[in-house]
C-alpha positions as CSV (number, residue, x, y, z in Angstrom):
1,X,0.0,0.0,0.0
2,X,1.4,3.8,-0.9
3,X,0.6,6.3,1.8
4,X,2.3,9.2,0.0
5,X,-0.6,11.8,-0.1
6,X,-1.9,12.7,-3.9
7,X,-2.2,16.1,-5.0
8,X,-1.4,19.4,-4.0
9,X,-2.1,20.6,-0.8
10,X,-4.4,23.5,-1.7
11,X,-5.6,24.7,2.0
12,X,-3.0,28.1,2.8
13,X,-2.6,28.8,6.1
14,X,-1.8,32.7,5.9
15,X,-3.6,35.2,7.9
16,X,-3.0,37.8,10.6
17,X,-3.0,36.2,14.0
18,X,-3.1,39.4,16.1
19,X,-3.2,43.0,15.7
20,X,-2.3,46.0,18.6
21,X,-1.2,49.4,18.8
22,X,2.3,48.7,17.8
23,X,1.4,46.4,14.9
24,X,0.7,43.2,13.2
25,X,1.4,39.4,13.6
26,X,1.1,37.6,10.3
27,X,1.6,33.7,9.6
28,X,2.8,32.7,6.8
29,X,3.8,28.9,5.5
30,X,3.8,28.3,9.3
31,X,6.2,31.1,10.1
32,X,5.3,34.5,11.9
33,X,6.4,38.0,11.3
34,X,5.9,41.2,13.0
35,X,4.9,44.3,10.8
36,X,5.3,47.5,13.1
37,X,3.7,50.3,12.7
38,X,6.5,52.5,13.2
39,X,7.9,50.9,10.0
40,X,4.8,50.3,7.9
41,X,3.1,53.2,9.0
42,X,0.8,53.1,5.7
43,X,-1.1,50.2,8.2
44,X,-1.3,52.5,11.0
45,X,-4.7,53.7,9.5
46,X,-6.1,50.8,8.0
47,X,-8.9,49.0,9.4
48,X,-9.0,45.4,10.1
49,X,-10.7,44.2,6.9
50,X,-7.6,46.1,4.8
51,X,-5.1,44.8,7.1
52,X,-6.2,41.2,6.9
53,X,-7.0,41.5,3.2
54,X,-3.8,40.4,1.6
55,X,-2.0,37.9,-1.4
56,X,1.1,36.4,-1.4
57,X,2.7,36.9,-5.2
58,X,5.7,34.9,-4.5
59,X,7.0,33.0,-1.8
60,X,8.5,36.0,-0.3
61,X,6.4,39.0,-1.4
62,X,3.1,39.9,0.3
63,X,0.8,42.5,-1.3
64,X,-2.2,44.2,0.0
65,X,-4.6,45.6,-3.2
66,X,-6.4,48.1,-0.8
67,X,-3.7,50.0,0.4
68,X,-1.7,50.0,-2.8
69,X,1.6,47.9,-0.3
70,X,3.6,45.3,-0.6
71,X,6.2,43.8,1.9
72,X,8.6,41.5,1.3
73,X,8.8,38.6,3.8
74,X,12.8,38.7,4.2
75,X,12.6,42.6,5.0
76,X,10.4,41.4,8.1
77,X,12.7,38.6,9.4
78,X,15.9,40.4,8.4
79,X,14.7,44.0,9.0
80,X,18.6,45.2,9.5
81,X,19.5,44.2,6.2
82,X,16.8,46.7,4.5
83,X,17.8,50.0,6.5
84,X,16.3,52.4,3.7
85,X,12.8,53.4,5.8
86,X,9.2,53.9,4.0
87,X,8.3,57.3,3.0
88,X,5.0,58.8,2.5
């Protein structure tokens, strides 16, 4: 008997886990980033439903239609390595 599982796994598990004053938690392929405020501020004003409303394009770029952003997911894990800040 095979037990190797058919198919592709089509159920994606990424979604914002938590939201507060400071920011936004966010899994992704069963990882978890932060997304401050202070260095996204274009989320600072966005309401839940824009916040939570987002594709992943790629396996490492994030994009959220609504507010016109997109993040990259090694700019979250390795913030120190992308010094150049987002300006309005």
């Amino acid at each position: 008997m095979n037990l190797e599982p058919h198919g592709v796994n089509t159920l994606i598990n990424n979604c914002v886990t938590n939201i507060c004053s400071f920011g936004f938690w966010i899994l992704i392929d069963e990882k978890e980033y932060f997304v401050p405020f202070s260095d996204y501020p274009v989320f600072k004003k966005a309401n839940i439903e824009q916040i939570t409303n987002f594709r992943q394009l790629s396996p490492n770029q994030l994009h959220w239609q609504s507010l016109d952003c997109d993040i990259e997911l090694s700019a979250l894990e390795f913030p120190h390595q992308f010094p150049l800040m987002y300006q309005p």
